[in-house]
N, C-alpha and C positions, 0 to 999 in steps of 0.2 A: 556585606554589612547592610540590612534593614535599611530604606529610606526614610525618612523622619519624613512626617505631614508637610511639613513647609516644602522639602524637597520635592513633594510629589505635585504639589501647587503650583511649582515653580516649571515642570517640566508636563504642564497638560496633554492627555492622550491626543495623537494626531486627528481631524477627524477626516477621514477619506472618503465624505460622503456617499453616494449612492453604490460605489465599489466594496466598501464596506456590506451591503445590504445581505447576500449570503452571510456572510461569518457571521453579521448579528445574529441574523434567526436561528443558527444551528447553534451559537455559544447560547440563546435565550432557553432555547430545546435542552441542552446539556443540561445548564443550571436547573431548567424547571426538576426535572427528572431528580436531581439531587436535592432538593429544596422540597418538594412533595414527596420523597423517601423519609425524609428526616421530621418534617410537621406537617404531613399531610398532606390532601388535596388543597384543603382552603387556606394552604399560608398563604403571605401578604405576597402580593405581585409584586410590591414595590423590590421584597428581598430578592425576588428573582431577578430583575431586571441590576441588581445593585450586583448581585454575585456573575453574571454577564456581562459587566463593566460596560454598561450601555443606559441611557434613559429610561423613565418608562413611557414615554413619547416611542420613544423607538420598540416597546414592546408591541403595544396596541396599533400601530403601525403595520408590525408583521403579522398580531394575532389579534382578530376582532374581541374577544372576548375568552375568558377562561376551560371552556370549554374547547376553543380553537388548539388552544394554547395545550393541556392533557392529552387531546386527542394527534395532536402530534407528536409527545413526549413518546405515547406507545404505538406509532403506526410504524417504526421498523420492527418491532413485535410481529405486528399482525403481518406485517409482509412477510416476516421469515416464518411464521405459521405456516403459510401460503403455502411458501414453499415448501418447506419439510411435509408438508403432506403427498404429497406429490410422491415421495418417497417407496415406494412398496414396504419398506419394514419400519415404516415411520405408524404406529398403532394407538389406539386409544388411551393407554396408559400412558404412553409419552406426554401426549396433548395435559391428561392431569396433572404428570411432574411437572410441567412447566407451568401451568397456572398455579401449582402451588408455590415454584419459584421464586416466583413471580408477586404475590402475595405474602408469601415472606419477606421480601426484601424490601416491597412496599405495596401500602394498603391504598393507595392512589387510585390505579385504575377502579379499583372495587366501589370505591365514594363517586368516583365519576358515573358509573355506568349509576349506581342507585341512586345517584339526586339528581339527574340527569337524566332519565327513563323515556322522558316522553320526545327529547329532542332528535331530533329526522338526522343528523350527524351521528350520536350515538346510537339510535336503531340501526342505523346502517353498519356501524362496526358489532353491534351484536349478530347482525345478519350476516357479515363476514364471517364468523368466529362460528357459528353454524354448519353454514356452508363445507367451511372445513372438518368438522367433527362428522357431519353427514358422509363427505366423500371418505374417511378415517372407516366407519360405521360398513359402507356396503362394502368396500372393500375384506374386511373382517368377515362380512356375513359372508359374504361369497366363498374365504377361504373356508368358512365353520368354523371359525374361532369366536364369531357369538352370536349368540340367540336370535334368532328375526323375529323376534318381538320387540327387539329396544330399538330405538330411533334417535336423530337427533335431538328431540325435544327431550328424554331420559338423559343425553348426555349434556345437554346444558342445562339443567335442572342440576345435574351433579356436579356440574363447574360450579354454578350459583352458589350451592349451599357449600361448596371450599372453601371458595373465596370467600365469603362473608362471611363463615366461621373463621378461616384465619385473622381476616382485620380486626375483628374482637378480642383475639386470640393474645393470651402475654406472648411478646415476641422470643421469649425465653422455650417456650410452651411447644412454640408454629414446628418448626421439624416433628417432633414425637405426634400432633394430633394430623398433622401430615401424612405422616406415615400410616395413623390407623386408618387417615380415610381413604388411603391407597388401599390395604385391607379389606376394607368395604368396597370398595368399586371395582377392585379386582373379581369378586366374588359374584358382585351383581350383575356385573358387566359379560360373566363369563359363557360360554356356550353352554346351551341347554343341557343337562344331563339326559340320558337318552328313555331311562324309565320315565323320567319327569313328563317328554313330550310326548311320550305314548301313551299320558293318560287324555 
């Protein structure tokens, strides 16, 4: 049976101070990620900090600033990027399904990285996010499965316009225009035809 308000008043969360300090940050992390799925990047920290069942003393504590705060929501993202490249059969269309995944489920990352452009934290995980498409890239070219004319900077130019079309995107919409622009990067991305490069 539901606790009644006063009930909950009555029996205040323990606080276990500095042991406590993991479990906050990763319950603050959770909630973030839930809380900037459902209103964005720019909702209120306070909801965050309130769906974490912690302060917001306790938030700005573990994250200087909101920036801190996003770019930890996706950095098990970017690590398991990392890895799955690593992969030999892990290829450049995977990299897009999952940014599109990803951007479907929520348009966060995509708000942070554009209002946020010039911050030396986020250039550094856009230079991550490279890095990997790059090793993704020669890999591919080496097998001849595509053109050595494209590069990483063709392939984060193709992330860019995903993600930023899908956030725009009626969420209703995001799978089907997904799809086409799998369609498209399938095609552009694909190994040279061979009349083509004999011109």
């Amino acid at each position: 049976m539901p606790q009644t308000p006063k009930a909950k008043r009555e029996t205040p969360k323990a606080n276990r101070g500095p042991s406590a300090g993991p479990a906050n940050r990763q319950a603050l992390i959770d909630a973030a990620g839930e809380v900037f799925a459902e209103l964005g990047y720019n909702a209120p920290l306070r909801e965050i900090a309130r769906r974490a069942g912690v302060g917001q003393g306790s938030l700005y504590r573990h994250f200087s600033d909101r920036v801190a705060l996003g770019l930890a929501v996706f950095e098990d993202s970017i690590q398991e990027l990392e890895s799955l490249v690593t992969q030999d059969d892990y290829m450049l269309n995977d990299l897009f399904d999952r940014i599109a995944e990803q951007a479907q489920t929520s348009a966060a990352l995509t708000e942070l990285l554009t209002t946020n452009g010039t911050d030396p934290r986020v250039i550094r995980l856009g230079e991550r996010t490279r890095d990997s498409a790059a090793r993704i890239i020669e890999r591919e070219q080496a097998a001849g499965r595509m053109g050595t004319h494209l590069t990483a900077d063709h392939a984060m130019l193709a992330v860019a316009m995903l993600a930023t079309t899908l956030a725009k995107t009626d969420p209703a919409e995001r799978p089907n225009v997904a799809r086409q622009a799998r369609e498209i990067f399938d095609t552009a991305f694909a190994t040279i035809p061979a009349k083509m490069s004999a011109q």
